[in-house]
C-alpha positions as CSV (number, residue, x, y, z in Angstrom):
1,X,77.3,-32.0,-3.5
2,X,76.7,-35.6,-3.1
3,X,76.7,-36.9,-7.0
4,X,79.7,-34.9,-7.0
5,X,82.8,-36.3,-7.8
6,X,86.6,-35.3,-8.3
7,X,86.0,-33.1,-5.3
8,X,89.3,-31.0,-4.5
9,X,89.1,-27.8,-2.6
10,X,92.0,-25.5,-2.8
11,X,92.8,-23.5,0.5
12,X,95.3,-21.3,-1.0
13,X,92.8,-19.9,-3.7
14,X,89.5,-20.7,-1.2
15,X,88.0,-22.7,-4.5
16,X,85.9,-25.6,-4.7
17,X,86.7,-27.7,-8.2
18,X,84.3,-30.5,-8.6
19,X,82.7,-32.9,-11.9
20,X,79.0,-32.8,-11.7
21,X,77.7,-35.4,-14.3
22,X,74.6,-34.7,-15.3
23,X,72.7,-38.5,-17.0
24,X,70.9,-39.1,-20.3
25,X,67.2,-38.2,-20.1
26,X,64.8,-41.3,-19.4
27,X,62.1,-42.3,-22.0
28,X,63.1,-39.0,-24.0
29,X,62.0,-36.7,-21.2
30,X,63.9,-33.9,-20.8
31,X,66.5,-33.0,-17.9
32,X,65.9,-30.9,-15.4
33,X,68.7,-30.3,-13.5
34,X,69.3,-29.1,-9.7
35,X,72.4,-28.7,-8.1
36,X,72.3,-28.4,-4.2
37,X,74.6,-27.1,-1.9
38,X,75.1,-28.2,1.5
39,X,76.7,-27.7,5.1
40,X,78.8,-25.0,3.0
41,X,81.6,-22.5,4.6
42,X,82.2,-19.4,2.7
43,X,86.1,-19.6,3.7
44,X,87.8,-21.8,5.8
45,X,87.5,-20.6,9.2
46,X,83.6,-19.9,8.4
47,X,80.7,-22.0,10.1
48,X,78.8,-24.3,8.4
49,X,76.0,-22.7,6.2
50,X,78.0,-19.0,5.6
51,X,77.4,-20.0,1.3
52,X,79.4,-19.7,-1.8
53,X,79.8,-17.5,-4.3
54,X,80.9,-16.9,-8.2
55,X,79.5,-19.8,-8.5
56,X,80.1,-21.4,-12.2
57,X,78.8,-24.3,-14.5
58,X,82.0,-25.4,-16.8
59,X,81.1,-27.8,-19.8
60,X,84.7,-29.7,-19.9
61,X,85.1,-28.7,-23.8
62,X,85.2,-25.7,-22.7
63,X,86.9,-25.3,-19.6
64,X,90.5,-24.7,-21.8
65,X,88.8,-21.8,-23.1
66,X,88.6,-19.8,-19.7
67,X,87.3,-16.5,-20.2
68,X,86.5,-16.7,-24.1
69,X,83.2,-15.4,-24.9
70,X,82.1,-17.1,-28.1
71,X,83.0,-20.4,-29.0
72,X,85.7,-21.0,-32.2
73,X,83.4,-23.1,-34.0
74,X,80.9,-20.2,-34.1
75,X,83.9,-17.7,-34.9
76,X,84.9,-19.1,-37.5
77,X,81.3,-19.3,-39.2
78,X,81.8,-15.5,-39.0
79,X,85.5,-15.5,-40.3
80,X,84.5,-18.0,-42.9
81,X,81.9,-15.7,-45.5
82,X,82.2,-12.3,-46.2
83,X,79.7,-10.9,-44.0
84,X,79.8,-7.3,-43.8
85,X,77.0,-6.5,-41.3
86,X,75.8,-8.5,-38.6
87,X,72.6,-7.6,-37.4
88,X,71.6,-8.6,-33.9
89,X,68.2,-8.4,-32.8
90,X,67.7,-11.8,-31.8
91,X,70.3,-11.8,-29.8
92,X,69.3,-9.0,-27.9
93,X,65.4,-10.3,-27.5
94,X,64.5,-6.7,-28.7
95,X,61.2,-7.8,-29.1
96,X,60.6,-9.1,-25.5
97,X,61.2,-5.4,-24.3
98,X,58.3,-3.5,-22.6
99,X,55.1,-6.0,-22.7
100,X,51.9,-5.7,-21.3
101,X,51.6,-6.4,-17.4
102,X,55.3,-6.8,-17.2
103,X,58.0,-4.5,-14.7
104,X,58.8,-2.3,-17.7
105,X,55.3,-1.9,-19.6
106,X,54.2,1.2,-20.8
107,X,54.8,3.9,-20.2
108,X,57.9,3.2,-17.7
109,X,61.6,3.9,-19.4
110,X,64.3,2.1,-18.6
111,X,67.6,2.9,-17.2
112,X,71.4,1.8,-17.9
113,X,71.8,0.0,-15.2
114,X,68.4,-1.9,-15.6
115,X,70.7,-3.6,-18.6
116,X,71.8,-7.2,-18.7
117,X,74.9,-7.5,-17.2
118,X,78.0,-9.3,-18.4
119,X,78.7,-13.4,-16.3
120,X,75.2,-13.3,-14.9
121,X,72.9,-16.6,-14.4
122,X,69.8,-18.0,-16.5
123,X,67.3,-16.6,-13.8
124,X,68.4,-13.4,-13.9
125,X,66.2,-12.1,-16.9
126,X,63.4,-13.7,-15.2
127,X,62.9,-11.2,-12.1
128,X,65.0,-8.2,-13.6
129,X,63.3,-5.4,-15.4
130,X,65.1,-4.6,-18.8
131,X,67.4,-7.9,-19.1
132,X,66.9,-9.9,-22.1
133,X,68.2,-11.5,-24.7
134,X,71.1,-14.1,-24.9
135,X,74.0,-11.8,-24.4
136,X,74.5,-8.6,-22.9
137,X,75.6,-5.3,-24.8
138,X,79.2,-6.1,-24.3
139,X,79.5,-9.3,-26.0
140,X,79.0,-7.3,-29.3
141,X,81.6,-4.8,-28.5
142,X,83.7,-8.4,-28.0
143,X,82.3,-9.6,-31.5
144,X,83.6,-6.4,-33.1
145,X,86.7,-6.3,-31.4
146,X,87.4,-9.8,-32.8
147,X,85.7,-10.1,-35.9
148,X,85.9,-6.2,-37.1
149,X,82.2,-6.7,-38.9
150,X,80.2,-3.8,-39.1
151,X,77.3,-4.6,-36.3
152,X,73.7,-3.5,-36.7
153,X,72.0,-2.8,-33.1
154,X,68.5,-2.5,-32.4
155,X,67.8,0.0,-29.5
156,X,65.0,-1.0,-27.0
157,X,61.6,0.2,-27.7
158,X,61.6,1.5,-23.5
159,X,65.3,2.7,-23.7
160,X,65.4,5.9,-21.4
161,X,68.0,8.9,-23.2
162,X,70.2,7.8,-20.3
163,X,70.5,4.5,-21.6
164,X,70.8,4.9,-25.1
165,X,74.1,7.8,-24.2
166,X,75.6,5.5,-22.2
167,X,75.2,2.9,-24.8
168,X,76.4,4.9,-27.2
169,X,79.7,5.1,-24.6
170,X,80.4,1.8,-24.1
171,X,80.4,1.4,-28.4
172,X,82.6,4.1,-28.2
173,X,84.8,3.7,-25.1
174,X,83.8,0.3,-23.7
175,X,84.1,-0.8,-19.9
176,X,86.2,-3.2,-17.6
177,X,84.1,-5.8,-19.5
178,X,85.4,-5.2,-22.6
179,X,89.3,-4.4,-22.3
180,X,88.6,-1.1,-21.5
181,X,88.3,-0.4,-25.1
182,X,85.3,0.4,-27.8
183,X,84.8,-0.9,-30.9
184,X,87.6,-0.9,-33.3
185,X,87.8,2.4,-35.3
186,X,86.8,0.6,-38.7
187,X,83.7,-0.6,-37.3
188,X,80.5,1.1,-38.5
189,X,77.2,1.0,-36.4
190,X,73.6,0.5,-38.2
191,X,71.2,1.7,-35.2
192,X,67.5,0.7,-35.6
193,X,65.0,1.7,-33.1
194,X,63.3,-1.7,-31.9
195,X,62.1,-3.7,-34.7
196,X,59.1,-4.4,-37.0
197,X,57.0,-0.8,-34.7
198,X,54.6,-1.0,-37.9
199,X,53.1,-4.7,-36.7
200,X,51.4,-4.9,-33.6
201,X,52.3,-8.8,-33.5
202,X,55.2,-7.6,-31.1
203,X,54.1,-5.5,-27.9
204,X,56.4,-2.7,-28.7
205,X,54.3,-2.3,-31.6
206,X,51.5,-1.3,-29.6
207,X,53.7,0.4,-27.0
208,X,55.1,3.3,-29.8
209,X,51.2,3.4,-30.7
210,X,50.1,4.2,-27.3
211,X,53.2,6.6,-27.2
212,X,52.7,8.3,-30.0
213,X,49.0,9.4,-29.2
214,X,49.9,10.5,-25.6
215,X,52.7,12.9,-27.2
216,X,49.4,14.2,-29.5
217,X,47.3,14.6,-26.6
218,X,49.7,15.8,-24.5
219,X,50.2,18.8,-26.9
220,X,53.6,20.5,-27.7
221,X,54.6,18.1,-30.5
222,X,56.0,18.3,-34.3
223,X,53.9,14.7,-34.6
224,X,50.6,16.5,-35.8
225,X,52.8,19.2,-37.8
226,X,50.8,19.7,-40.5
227,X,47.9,21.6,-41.4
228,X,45.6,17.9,-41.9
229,X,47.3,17.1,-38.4
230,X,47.7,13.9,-39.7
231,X,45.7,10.7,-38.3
232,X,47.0,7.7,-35.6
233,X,48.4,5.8,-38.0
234,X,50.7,8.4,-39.1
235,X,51.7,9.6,-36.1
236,X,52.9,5.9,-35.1
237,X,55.1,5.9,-37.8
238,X,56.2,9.7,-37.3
239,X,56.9,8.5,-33.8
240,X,59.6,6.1,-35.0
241,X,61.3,8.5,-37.4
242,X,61.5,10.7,-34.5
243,X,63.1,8.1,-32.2
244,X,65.0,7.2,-35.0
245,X,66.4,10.6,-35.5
246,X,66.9,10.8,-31.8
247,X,69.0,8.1,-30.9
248,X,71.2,8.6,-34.1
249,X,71.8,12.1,-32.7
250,X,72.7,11.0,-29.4
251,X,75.6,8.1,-30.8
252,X,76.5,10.8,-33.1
253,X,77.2,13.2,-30.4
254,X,79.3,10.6,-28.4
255,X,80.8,9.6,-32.0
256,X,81.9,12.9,-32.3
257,X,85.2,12.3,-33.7
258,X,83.9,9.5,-36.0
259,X,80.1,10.4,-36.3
260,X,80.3,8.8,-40.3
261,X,80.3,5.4,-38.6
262,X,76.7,6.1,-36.9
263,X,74.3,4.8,-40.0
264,X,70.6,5.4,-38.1
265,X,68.3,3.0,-40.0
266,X,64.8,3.5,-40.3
267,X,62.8,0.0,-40.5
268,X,59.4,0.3,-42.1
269,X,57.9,-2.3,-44.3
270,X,55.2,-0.3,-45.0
271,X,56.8,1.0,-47.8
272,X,53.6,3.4,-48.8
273,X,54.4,5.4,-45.7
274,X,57.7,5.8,-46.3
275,X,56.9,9.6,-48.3
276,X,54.6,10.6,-45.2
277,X,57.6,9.7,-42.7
278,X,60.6,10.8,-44.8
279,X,58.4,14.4,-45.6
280,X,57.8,14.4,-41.7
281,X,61.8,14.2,-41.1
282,X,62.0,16.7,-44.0
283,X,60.0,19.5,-42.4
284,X,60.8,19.2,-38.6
285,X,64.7,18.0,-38.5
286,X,65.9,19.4,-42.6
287,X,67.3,16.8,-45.0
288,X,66.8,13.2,-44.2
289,X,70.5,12.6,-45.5
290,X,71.7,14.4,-42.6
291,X,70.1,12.4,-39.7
292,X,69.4,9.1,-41.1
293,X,71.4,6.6,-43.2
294,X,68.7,4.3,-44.7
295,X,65.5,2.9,-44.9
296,X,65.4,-0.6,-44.8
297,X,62.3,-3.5,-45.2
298,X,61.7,-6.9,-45.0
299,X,62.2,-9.1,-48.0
300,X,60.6,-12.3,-47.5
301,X,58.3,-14.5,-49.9
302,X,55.8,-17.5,-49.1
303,X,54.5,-20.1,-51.5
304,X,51.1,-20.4,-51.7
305,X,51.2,-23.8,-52.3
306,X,53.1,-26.3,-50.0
307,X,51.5,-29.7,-51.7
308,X,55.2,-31.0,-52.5
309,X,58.4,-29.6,-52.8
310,X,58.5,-28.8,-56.0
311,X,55.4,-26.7,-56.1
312,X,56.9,-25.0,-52.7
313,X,59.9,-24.1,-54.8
314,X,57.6,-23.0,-58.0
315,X,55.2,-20.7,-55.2
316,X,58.5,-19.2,-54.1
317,X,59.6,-18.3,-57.2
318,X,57.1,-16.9,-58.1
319,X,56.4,-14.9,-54.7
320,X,59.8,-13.5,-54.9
321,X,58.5,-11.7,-58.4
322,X,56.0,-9.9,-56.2
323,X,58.8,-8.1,-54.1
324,X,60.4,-6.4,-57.3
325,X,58.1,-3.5,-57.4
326,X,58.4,-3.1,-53.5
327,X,62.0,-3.3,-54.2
328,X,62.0,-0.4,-57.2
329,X,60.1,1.6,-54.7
330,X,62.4,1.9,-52.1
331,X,65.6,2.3,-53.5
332,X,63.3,5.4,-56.3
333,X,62.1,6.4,-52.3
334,X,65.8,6.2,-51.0
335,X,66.8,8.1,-54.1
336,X,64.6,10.8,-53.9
337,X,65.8,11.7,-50.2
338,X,69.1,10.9,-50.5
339,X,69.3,7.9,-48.3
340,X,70.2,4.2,-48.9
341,X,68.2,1.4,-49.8
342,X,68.4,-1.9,-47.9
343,X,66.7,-4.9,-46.1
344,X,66.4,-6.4,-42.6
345,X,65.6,-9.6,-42.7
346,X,64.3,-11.6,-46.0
347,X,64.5,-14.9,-48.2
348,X,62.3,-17.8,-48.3
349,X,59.3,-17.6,-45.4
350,X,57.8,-21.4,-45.2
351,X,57.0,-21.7,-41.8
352,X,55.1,-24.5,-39.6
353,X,51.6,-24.4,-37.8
354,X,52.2,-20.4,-37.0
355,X,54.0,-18.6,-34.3
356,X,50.9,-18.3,-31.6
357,X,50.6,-21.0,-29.1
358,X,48.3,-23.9,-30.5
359,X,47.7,-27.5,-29.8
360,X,50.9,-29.7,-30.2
361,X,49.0,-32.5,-31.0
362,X,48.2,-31.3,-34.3
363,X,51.1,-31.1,-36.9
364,X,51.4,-29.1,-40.0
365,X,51.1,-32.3,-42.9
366,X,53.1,-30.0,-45.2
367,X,56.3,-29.7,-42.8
368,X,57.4,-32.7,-45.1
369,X,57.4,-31.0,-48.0
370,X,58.7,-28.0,-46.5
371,X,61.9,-29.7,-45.1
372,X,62.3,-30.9,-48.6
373,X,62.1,-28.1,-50.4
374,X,64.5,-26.2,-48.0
375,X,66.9,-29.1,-48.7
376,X,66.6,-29.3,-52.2
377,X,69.4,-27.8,-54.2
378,X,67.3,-25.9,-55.9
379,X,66.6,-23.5,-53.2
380,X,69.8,-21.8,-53.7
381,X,68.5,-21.0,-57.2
382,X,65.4,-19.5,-55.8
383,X,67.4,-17.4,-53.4
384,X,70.0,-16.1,-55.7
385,X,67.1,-15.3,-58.3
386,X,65.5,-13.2,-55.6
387,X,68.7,-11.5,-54.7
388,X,70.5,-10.6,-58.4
389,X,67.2,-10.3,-60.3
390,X,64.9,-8.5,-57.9
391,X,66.8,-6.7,-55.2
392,X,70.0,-6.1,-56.5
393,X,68.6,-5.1,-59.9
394,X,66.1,-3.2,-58.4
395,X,68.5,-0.5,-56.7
396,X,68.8,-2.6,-53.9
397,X,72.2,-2.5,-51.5
């Protein structure tokens, strides 16, 4: 490489070691950088032009590290608080699985070794069916391994049985990747199927919808069970308790001598359907305790009125008021069926312009106010209020 530098190739090992520097961006543009590789011999005695392989990009803080997965400053934000569960959908890009016109779309399944795969490049996910998210499956085994937090996994809307057993195996038993070893026998596993399958905003939304009236049409299914038949809308949300049950079965079987740790989570927000679903697991699969651990919602709360920070801390407030009785109702829900009572995600929601693609010439004149207010010290008044007064006090675990 010709802005290489430090250039020392080891015959012994057949490695090339070399500094690449990569320069400040001009005028604030950003970097886009391209590293060529030229007249290259894949050993020694090779012509010119045979290629290289394992090819890999070292920032020099963190070449003394080697082979360690997550960095100790992040680590030790884990080690720091007493988390107990960490949930890790965002890591996993669950909800980039299965959209329209893409490789996996409706109705194609996917397959274990469609997966993302552990040391694999930034283009991979790009022309690869089934690989997103920021890390593959076996950097949470890793995490549990060295943390020993309880890990909540969310399980590909698209996931084929085949994957989600030999998911369940690698939690269990683990692969070359992983030391040869599972997660640590203290570990418990919260498994959600996808996330947020009540919203269409995501595509897997609309892919369990289009699923779940197939199965109807397709006849020999529990979804229309009952005498009314039920309607769409219930049958979506059937459709993710029966998933739900499903995958909690198949890491229970693989569980087998631990199958206590497996805590199948079903995520609805929608908490007036809860009784249809939870009836539906009732008569087709016997008491919800038995197949599921919880049902968990969202817990979020938006001011109404972002015209300074103090209002946007008022609006909060007083948003977070509005959760109680959606709180009360799950955990008198949860009760009732013997399950547990939780959230997914929550806490103050002040966004910016919106999440769908918009001119970026025009800017939100409230992000001001809303930086403010998330700065203010307040805030962690707001936030504890929510969680002592409403959800804890409402039942809430």
């Amino acid at each position: 490489v010709s802005d290489a530098t430090k250039l020392h190739y080891d015959r012994k090992t057949n490695t090339t070691v070399a500094d690449y520097e990569i320069k400040p961006p001009v005028n604030g543009a950003a970097n886009m950088v391209r590293i060529r590789f030229v007249l290259t011999r894949r050993t020694y005695e090779a012509t010119q032009g045979t290629g290289v392989t394992n090819i890999r990009l070292v920032r020099r803080e963190d070449e003394k590290r080697g082979a360690q997965v997550f960095t100790d400053l992040w680590l030790d934000s884990i080690r720091k608080y007493p988390w107990s569960v960490l949930r890790c959908m965002d890591a996993l890009k669950i909800n980039e699985y299965g959209a329209p016109g893409s490789p996996e779309a409706y109705p194609r399944l996917l397959q274990w070794d469609e997966r993302r795969l552990p040391a694999r490049g930034p283009l991979y996910p790009k022309v690869s069916p089934g690989v997103h998210g920021v890390i593959p499956w076996e950097d949470l085994v890793i995490l549990a391994q060295i943390t020993h937090k309880d890990l909540w996994i969310n399980i590909p809307i698209n996931a084929s049985d085949e994957y989600v057993e030999k998911l369940a195996v690698l939690f269990h038993d683990g692969n070359a990747a992983t030391g040869n070893a599972g997660i640590p026998s203290g570990v418990n596993l919260y498994v959600e199927y996808s996330n947020e399958l009540w919203s269409d905003f995501f595509s897997q939304g609309k892919w369990n919808d289009q699923a779940a009236q197939d199965e109807v049409t397709r006849g020999a299914t529990n979804l229309n069970y009952d005498a009314a038949a039920g309607t769409p809308q219930q049958w979506r949300f059937r459709r993710i308790a029966k998933r739900t049950v499903e995958i909690g079965r198949q890491f229970r079987k693989v569980f087998a001598d631990s199958a206590g740790r497996i805590r199948p989570v079903l995520n609805n927000h929608l908490v007036q359907f809860d009784f249809d679903i939870l009836h539906y697991v009732e008569a087709n699969d016997g008491k919800p305790a038995n197949v599921l651990y919880g049902i968990a919602q969202h817990g979020y709360y938006t001011s109404p009125d972002a015209g300074s920070p103090q209002q946007i801390l008022a609006g909060l407030r007083a948003a977070a008021e509005k959760n109680r009785q959606h709180y009360a109702l799950s955990r008198a829900l949860a009760t009732y069926f013997g399950l547990h009572s939780m959230t997914y995600e929550g806490g103050p929601d002040e966004t910016g312009p919106g999440d769908a693609p918009k001119d970026p010439r025009v800017v939100d004149p409230t992000l001001p106010n809303k930086f403010a207010a998330a700065r203010d010290p307040a805030m962690k008044d707001v936030i504890y209020h929510d969680l002592i007064d409403n959800w804890f006090s409402s039942g809430g675990e």
